[in-house]
N, C-alpha and C positions, 0 to 999 in steps of 0.2 A: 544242707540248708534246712531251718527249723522255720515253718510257713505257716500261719494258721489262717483259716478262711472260712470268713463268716458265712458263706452260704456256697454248698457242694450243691455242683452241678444237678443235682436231681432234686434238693431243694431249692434253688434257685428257680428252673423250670415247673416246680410245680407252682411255685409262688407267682410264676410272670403269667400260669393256665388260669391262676385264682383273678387274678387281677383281670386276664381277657374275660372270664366269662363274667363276675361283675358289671364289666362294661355290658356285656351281651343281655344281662339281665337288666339292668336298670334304666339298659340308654347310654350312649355318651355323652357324657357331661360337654356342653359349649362352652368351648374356650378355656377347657384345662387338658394337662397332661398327667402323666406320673413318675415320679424318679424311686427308682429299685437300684442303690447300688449292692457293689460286688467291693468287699471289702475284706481286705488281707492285714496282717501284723504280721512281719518278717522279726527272726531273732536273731539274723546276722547283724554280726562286729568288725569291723577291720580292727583287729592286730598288728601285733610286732611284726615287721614286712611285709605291710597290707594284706595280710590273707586273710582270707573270710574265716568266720569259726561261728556256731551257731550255738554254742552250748556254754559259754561262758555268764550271759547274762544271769542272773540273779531272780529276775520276776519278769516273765512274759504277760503282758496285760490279757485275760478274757476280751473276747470282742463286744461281748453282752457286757463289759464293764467300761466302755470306753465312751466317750460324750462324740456326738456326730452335732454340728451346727450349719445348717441350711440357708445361705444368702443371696439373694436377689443382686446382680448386679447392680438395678437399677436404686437400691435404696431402700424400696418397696417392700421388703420381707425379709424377716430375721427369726428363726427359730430355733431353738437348743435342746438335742433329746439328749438324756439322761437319769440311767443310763441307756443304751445304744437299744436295748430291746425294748425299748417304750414305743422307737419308732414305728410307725403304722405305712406296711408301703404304698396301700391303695390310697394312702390320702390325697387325694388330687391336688394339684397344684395349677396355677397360672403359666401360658406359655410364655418362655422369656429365659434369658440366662442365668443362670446361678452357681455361685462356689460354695462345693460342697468341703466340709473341713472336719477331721474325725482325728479325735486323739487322744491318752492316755496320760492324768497325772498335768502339770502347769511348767513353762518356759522357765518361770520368774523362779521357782526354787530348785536350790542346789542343798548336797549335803548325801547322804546315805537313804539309801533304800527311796529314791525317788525318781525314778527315771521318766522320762518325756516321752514318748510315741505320737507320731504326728502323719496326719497323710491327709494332700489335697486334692483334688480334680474341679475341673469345669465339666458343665454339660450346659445344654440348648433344649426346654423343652419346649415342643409343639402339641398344639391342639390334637387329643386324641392318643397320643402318642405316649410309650411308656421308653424311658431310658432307662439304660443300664449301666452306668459309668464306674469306674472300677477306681477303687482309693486305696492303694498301697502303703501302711504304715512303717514306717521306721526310729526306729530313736534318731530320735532329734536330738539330745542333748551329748556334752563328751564325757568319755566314760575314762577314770585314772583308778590306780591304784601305788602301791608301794611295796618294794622290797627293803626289809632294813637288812643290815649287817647286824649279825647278833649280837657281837662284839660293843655293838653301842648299847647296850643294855648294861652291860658293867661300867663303862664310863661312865655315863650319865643318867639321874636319876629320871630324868624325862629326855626324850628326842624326838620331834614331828617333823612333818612337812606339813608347811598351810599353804593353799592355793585360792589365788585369788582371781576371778574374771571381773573383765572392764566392764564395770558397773555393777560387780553383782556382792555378797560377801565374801565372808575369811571362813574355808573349810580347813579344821586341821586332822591333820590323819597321822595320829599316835601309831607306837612299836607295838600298842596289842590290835590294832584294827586291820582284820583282816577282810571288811566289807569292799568292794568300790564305791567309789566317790562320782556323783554326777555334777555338771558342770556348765556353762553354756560355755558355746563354742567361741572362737575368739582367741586372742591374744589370756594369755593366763601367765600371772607372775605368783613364782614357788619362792618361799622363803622357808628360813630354817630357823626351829625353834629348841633351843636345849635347857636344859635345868642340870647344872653343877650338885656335884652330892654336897658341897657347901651350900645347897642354896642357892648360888649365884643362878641369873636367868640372861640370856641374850636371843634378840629375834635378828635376822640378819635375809637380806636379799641377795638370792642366791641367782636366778634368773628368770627369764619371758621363754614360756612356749608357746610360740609363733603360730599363731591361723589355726587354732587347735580344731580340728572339721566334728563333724556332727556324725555320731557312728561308729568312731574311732576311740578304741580304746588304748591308754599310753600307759605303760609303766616305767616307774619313777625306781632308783636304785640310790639307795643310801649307803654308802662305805663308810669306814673309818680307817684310818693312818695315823703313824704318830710323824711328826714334823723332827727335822734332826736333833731339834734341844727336846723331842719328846714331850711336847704339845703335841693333844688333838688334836688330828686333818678330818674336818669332814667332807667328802665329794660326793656331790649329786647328779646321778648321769640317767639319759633317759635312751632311746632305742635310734638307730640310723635317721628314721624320720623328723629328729632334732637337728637340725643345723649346728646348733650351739655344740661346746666342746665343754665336756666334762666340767662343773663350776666345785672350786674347793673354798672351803674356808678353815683357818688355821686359827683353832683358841685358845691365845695365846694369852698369857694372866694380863698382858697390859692389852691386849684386845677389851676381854673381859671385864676391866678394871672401866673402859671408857664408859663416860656415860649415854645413853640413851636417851632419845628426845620421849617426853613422858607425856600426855595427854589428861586435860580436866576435866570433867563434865560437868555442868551448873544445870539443877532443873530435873535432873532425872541421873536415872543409874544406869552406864553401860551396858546394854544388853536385856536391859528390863523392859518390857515393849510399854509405853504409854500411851495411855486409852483416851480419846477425842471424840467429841461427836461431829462428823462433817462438816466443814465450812464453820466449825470453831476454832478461834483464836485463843492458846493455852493461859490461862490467867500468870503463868509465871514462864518466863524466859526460860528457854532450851537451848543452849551453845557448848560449843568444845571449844578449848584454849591450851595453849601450845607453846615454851619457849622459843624465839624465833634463833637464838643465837645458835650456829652451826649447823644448822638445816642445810641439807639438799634438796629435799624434796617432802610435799604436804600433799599427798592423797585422798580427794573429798570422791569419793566414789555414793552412788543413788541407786534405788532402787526403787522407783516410784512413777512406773507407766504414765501416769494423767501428770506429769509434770516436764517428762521427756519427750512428749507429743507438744508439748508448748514452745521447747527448746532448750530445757534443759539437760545440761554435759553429762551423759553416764558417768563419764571420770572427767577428773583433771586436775592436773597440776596446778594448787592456789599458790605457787611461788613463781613460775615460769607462766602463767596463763597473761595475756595482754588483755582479755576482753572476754567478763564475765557479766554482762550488762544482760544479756536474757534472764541469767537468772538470779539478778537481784532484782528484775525486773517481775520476777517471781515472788519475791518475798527475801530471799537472800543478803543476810548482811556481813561481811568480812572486815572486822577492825584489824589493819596492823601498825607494828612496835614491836617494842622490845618484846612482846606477847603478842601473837592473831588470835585472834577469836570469830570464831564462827556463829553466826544465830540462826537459828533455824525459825526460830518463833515465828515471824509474820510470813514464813510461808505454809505452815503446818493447815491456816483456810483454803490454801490452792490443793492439797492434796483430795484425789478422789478415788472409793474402793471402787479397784476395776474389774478384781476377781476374789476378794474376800479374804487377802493377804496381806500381811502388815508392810507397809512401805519402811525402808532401811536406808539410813546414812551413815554413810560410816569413813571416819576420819583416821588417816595413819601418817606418821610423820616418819622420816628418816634422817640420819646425819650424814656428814658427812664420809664419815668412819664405815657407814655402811648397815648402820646395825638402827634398827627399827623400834616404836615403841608397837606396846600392843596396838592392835586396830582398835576407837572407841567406836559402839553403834548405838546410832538412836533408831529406836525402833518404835514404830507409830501404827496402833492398832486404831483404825477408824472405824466408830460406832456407828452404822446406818442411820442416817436422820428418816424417820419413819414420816413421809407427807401419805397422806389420806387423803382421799376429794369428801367431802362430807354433800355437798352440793354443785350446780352448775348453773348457771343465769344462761341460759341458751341465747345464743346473737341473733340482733335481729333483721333479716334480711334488710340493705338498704342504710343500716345504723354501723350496726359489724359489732358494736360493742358488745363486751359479756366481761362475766366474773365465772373465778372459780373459786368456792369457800373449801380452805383446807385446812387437815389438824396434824400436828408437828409433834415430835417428840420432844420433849424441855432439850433447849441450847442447839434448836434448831433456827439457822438465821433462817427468813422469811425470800430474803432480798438476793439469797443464793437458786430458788426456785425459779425455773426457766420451763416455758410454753415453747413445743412444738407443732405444729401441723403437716401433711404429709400433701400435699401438690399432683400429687401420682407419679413423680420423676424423685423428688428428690424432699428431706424435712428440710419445713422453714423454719427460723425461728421467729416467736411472733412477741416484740419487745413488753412485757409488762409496765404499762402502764402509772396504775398505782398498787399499795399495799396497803391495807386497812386493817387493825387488830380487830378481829370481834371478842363479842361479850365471855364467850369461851376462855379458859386458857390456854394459850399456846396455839389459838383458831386466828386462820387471817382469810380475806378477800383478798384474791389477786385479779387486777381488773387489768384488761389489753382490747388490742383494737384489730379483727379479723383483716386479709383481705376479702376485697370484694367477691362476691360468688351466694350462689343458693345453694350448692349441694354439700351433703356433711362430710366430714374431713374425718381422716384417723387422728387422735392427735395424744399429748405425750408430755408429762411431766416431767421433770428432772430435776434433783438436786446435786451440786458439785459437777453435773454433767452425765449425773447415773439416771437413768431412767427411775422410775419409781413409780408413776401410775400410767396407763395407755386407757384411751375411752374413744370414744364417738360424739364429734363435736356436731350436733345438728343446727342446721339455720331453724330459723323461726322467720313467717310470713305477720309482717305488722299488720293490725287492725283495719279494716279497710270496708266498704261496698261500693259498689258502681252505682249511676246513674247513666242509662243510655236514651238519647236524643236519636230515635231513626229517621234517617231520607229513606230516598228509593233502595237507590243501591248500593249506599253507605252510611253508618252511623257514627255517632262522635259519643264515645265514651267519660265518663266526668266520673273522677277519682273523688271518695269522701273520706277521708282516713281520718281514724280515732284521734288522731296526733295531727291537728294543723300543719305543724312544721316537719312533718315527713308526706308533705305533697306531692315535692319535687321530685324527692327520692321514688319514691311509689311509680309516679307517672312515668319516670325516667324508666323504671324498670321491669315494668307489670307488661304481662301477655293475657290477649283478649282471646277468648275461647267462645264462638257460637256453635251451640248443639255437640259441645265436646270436640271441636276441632278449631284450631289454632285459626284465626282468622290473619288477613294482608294489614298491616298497618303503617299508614302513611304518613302519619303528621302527629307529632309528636310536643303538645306544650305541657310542659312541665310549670311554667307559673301559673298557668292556669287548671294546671291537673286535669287537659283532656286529650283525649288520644282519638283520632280520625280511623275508621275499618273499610276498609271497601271491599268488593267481592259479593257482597248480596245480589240478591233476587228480592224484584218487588213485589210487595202483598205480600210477605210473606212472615211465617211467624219461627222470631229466634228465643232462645232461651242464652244470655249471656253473661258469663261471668270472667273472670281475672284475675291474674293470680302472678306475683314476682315469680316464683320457685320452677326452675326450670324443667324440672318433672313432679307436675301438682299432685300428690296425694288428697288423699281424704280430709277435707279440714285443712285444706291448703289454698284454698281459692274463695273469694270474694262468694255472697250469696248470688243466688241469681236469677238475676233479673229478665222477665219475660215481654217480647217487645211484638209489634207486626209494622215491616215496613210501610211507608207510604208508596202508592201506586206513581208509575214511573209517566205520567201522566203530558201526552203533545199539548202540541199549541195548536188552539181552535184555527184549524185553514190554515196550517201555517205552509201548506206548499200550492196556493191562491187556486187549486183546479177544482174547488169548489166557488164555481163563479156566479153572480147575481143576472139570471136569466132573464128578468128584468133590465133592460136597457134602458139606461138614459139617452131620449133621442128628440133632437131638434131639427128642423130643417129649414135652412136658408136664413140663421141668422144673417143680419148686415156684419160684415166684415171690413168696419175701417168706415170714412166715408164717402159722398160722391166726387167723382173726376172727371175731366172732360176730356175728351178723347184728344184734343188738340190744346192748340192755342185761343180755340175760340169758347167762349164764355157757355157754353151748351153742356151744363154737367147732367150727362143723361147715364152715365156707368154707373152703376154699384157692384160691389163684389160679396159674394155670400158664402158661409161655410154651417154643414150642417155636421151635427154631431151624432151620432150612436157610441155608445159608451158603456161599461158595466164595472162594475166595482167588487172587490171578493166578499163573499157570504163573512158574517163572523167579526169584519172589520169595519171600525168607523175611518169617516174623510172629512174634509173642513167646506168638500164639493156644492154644503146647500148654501154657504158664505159666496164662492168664490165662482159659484157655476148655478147662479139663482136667478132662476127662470121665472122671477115674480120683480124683478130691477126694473127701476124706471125707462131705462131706455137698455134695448136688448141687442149691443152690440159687441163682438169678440175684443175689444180693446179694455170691454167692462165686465163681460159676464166669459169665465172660461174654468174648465175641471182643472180642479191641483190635483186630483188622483185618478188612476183609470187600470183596469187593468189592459193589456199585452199580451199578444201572444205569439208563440212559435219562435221565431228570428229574434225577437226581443227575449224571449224568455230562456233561462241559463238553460244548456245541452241537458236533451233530455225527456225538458218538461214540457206541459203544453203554454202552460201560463205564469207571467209573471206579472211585477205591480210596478206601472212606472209614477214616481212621484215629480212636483216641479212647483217649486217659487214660482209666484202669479201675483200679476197688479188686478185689480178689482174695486170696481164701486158702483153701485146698486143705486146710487144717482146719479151717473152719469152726465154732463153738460152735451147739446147736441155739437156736429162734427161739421167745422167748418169746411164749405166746398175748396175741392183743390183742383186749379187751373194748372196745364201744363205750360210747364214754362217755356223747354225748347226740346228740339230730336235729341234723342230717343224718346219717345215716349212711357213712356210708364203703365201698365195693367193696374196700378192699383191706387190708391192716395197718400202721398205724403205727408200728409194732416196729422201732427200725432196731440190727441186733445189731452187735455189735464186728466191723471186719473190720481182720487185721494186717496185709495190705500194700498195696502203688499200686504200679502199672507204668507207665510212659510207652509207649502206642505206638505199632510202628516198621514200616513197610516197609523193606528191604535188599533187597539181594543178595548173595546165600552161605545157609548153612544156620544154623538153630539146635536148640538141642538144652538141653530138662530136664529134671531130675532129682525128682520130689519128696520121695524119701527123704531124700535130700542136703541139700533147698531148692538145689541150684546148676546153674549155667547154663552154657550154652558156645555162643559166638556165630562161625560162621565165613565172615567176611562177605569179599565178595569172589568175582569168579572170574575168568578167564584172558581177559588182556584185551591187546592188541597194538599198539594205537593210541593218542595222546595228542591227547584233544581237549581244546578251548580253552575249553568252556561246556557244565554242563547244564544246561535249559531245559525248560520245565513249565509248568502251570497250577494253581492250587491255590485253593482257600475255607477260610475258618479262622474258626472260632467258638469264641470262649473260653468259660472255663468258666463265668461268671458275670458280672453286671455289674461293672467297675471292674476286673477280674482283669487283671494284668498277666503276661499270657500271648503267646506266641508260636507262631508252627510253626517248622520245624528244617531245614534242607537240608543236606547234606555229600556231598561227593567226594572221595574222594582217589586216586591213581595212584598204583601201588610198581613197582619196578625187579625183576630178578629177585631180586635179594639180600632184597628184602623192605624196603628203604628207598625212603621218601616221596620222590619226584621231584614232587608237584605236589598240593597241599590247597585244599580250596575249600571254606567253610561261610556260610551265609545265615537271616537271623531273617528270616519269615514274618509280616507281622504282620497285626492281621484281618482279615478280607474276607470280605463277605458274598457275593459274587457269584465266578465266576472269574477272574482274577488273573493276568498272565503273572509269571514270576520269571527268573533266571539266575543260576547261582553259577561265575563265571570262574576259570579255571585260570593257574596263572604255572607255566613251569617252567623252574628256577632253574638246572640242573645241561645243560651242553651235551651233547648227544650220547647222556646216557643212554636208553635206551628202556623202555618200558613193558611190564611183563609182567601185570600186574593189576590191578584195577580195582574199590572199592569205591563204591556209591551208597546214604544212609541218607537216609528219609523221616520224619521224627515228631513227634508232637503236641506236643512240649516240648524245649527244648535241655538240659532237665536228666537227658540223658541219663549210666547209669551201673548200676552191680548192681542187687541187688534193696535193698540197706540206704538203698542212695541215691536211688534213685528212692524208694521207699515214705518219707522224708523230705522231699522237695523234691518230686513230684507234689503238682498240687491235682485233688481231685474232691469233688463233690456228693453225698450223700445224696437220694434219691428215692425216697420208699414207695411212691406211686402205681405206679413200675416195679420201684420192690424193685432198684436199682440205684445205686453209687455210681462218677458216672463224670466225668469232666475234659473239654476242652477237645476239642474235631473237628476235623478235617483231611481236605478233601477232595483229591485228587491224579489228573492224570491227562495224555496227552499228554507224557508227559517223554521228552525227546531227548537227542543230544550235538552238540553245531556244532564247527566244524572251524573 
């Protein structure tokens, strides 16, 4: 056995010491490995009774001449060293699978002095990690030769054998060639070729060698015999490993004399290769034509990779074929009559170089006598269409569009130019758009529409389906600045882009960055091109900008803009245990009026209630209306508090104090209280006299002052005070006891935030409805206007939403009459715990 092997064990190892200690010296590279293969060329043959023989080949390839090609299973990597010693082994590579593929010489050609060598393996590489995978070469392709009879040399003034493989061409191997012949593997049909010392010629089908394997070399034996009337026999017989039985043919003057099916060619010369520039269509038809009368069989055989990966027939039979619709689907036209004609012409644009070899058709016809015309070949040498990028329109993030300006060799179509891009798994192709001439000659714009994504792509031109340029397709970040509006502990971002109509896009797709770090984003308007961050700290000072591109470089992000929150600011008392130490206190108002202890007219009872009361620091009450200790007459049916504070038992778990509020009848001129006589047992403790009273108050906790008048009867409410912060929610606990059973009553919440000008930037109102126990609530803030700030701040608490003057409230309040308390009063409202959230 004849072996050769690119790298001896003590080379090998020194190479796999060079490789570790590079690692050792530089660091291991993150997230690469290396591949070192070990790679052999064998020069064994199977022979006449399969025996191996190593010495027969002709030309053993060098291993330093051989091409090794490096594939990523996933797609993702393809590279061709050439020749073999270019390759570099410490280049690191990416961990992931890959086929490695190393070989000598091309598949597609057959003929002398050109043999194949081929050798594949897989490997896995991992991070850090050096493989060794081992790639054994063998010829690949079938190896024949010929014994003639010498004898046939006096007979005839020429005698061959031509071999032909399914799809490939007609090798013939004359009396003086004593080279071998390579071959692809396969089914192979041998015919025989002689030339009469008259001149005469005849080609005749002698037979198929079957499954002809890769490695194997077959020799072919040519005799001669004379026939009884002394015609040449000629028999061609090949070694045990042929099934077939010796095939003869007898040339017999009326063999001889039949005629042949003869072959035309329009367009071009047999055998003369014609030159094309890619994805051009020939200005003149290219066909072969053929009489159809006494045909057996018409042999359209191809040689043309980028046409057989579409589906078209290496071989076939255009006389016995049912269904040749792929490949006139191709370009392919077959007229038949009394003559077929084949055209090649409108498929000659589908042809693509796939490795720098002319594409070959070749047509042979037979009769039925047996005896063959020559093979015609068209052979088609394709001119590389040279595309150039001259330029790139880089896409821009959010838009996706771009151009690529390119320059063409003349009778380069434009429209055959196809866009790749690379996904990390797999190329896409990415449809072009339009095609644009420019000013140039032979220059176009090809303009297409990315998918969506920030980061740059590998990506990949092609003409015919050849590659031709590879580049680096980068996004572009569109024009843009921020404007940011800070709260406490959230800001609202407002997108300005150079382009009105990429608002949407931008908003939709921009990340905010405070102090270099990616901030939380919650709320997302894109027609309005603002985006909502939360995560802050108050008071505090950010630096912020934003940027579509999912890892911002330099010049990738909006400028930026420098901000300081607003302070995360409570509500003045809002948990009431700051109380007014100052007491409101009366003692022994009349409560109700007098009664008599019986039936007898002697009303000497009164009943009396005194007050002590306190109110929370910070907040106003409607108290000096409705608990006004300056009323004409000073009785609990006319003068009592709508507000007070509460505490312990009343106030929610916890605290010490809370605020109870309550709808109250009220009037500050009171009519005096008619006596009331008991009428029968039981008697009564108190008077059932309930006198007229003219008005109802609803009431209210705020913030701000209030102020009345009772000369006037008028009021003035100055609610509100100086407030600097815009929060998102006030938030509280509340109990509500309507006035009555069935009463379709409520409690009342409102906030609102004014601007310095005294205009609402942000209103917020909640119905309370009842609840015996404490209660969380929230009445949420929206603010509509970008950028305004907050200068004031109103918070109203109360027993009814039918807040309003006094004509209005004393109409729409509801309250109860009570003799027992000598009070007429509405609906309760406990309140306490009230905050602001950010």
């Amino acid at each position: 056995m004849r072996l050769t092997r690119f790298i001896i064990i003590t080379l090998f190892h020194a190479l796999l010491m060079c490789v570790s200690c590079t690692a050792e010296q530089n660091g291991e590279q993150t997230g690469a490995g290396r591949i070192l293969p070990e790679i052999s060329v064998s020069a064994d043959v199977y022979a006449v009774g399969n025996v191996v023989v190593s010495d027969v080949l002709e030309e053993v390839p060098a291993i330093e001449d051989m091409t090794m090609r490096l594939t990523a299973e996933n797609g993702g990597f393809s590279a061709t060293w050439h020749p073999l010693s270019a390759y570099y082994p410490d280049e690191p590579v990416l961990p992931g699978a890959y086929n490695i593929e190393v070989y000598y010489g091309s598949a597609r050609l057959e003929g002398f002095d050109v043999p194949y060598f081929y050798g594949a393996a897989e490997c896995v590489v991992k991070d850090g990690e050096v493989v060794t995978p081992e790639v054994s070469c063998t010829l690949a392709n079938t190896m024949v030769s010929v014994e003639f009879d010498r004898e046939l040399a006096t007979e005839f003034d020429e005698c061959a054998l031509t071999f032909h493989s399914n799809g490939g061409g007609f090798i013939t191997y004359g009396m003086d060639e004593s080279r071998k012949a390579y071959l692809r593997p396969g089914n192979i049909e041998v015919g025989l070729y002689v030339k009469m010392s008259d001149g005469t010629e005849a080609r005749v089908h002698m037979l198929t060698l079957p499954d002809a394997k890769p490695g194997h070399w077959y020799v072919a034996e040519v005799g001669l015999s004379k026939s009884t009337d002394g015609y040449p026999v000629v028999t061609v017989s090949f070694d045990d490993r042929i099934t077939a039985d010796d095939i003869s043919v007898c040339l017999s003057p009326d063999f001889l004399a039949a005629p042949a099916p003869e072959i035309t060619c329009s367009g071009f010369e047999s055998g003369v290769p014609v030159s094309v520039t890619e994805g051009e269509t020939p200005t003149e038809p290219l066909s072969m034509s053929v009489n159809a009368e006494g045909l057996s069989r018409l042999l359209l055989s191809a040689t043309a990779p980028s046409l057989i990966e579409k589906g078209w027939f290496p071989e076939v039979d255009l006389l016995s074929a049912t269904d040749i619709s792929a490949m006139e689907a191709l370009g392919l036209k077959v007229t038949r009559g009394e003559v077929i004609t084949v055209d090649y012409t409108n498929l000659i644009p589908y042809l693509k170089d796939t490795d720098g070899l002319a594409d070959a058709f070749a047509l042979q016809a037979e009769s039925r006598q047996g005896k063959q015309s020559a093979p015609a070949q068209l052979l088609v040498n394709l001119r590389n269409a040279d595309v150039n990028i001259v330029s790139i329109s880089m896409p821009v993030v959010g838009v996706y569009k771009a151009s690529v300006k390119v320059e063409c060799s003349p009778g380069t179509d434009p429209r055959l130019i196809t866009l790749d891009v690379f996904d990390g798994r797999a190329w896409i192709n990415i449809p072009v758009t339009d095609i644009e001439a420019a000013e140039e000659d032979n220059t176009y714009v090809l303009s297409f529409t990315l998918p969506a994504g920030t980061e740059s792509q590998p990506a990949r031109l092609s003409y015919c389906g050849q590659v031709r340029e590879t580049f680096e397709l980068y996004r572009v970040s569109p024009e843009f600045s921020i404007d940011v509006d800070a709260y406490a502990l959230k800001a609202v971002i407002k997108i300005v882009p150079s382009d009105p109509e990429l608002l949407g896009v931008i908003t939709g797709l921009v990340q905010i960055y405070a102090n270099g770090s990616r901030v939380i984003q919650i709320d997302r308007d894109e027609d309005r091109g603002q985006i909502t961050v939360t995560g802050l700290k108050e008071n505090t000072t950010y630096r912020f900008s934003a940027s579509v591109m999912s890892s911002p470089e330099i010049g990738e992000s909006s400028p930026v803009v420098t901000v300081t929150t607003e302070r995360a600011s409570g509500l003045p008392n809002g948990n009431f245990e700051d109380v007014n130490l100052k007491y409101t206190k009366y003692s022994n108002m009349p409560s109700g009026g007098r009664y008599s202890q019986n039936i007898v007219e002697i009303f000497n009872l009164q009943n009396y209630t005194s007050f002590n009361f306190t109110t929370p620091l910070k907040w106003a009450t409607v108290n000096s209306k409705t608990f006004n200790l300056q009323a004409k007459k000073l009785n609990t049916w006319y003068v009592v508090p709508s507000v007070r504070t509460v505490e312990f038992d009343e106030a929610y778990a916890g605290t010490s104090y809370a605020v109870r509020i309550d709808n109250v009848a009220w009037d500050n001129n009171g009519a005096d209280i008619k006596d009331y006589l008991q009428e029968s047992q039981p008697y009564v403790k108190y008077s059932r006299n309930v006198p007229p009273i003219k008005y109802k108050a609803v009431g209210k906790l705020f913030i701000g002052s209030y102020r009345f008048d009772q000369s006037t009867m008028s009021e003035v409410y100055d609610e509100g005070v100086s407030f600097g912060s815009r929060p998102s929610a006030l938030n509280g606990f509340y109990r509500f006891i309507p006035a009555g059973p069935g009463a379709d009553e409520a409690g009342y919440a409102c906030v609102e935030v004014l601007s310095a000008d005294g205009s609402t930037i942000a209103r917020g109102e909640s119905l309370l409805a009842p609840a015996t126990g404490y209660t969380a609530f929230s009445v949420p803030l929206q603010y509509a206007s970008f950028g305004v700030k907050a200068a004031k701040i109103k918070v109203m608490i109360a027993a009814s939403p039918n807040i309003g003057d006094i004509k209005h409230e004393t109409a729409t309040a509801v309250t109860v009459a009570n003799p027992e308390t000598s009070t007429s009063t509405g609906s309760s409202m406990w309140v306490d715990e009230l905050s602001f959230s950010y």
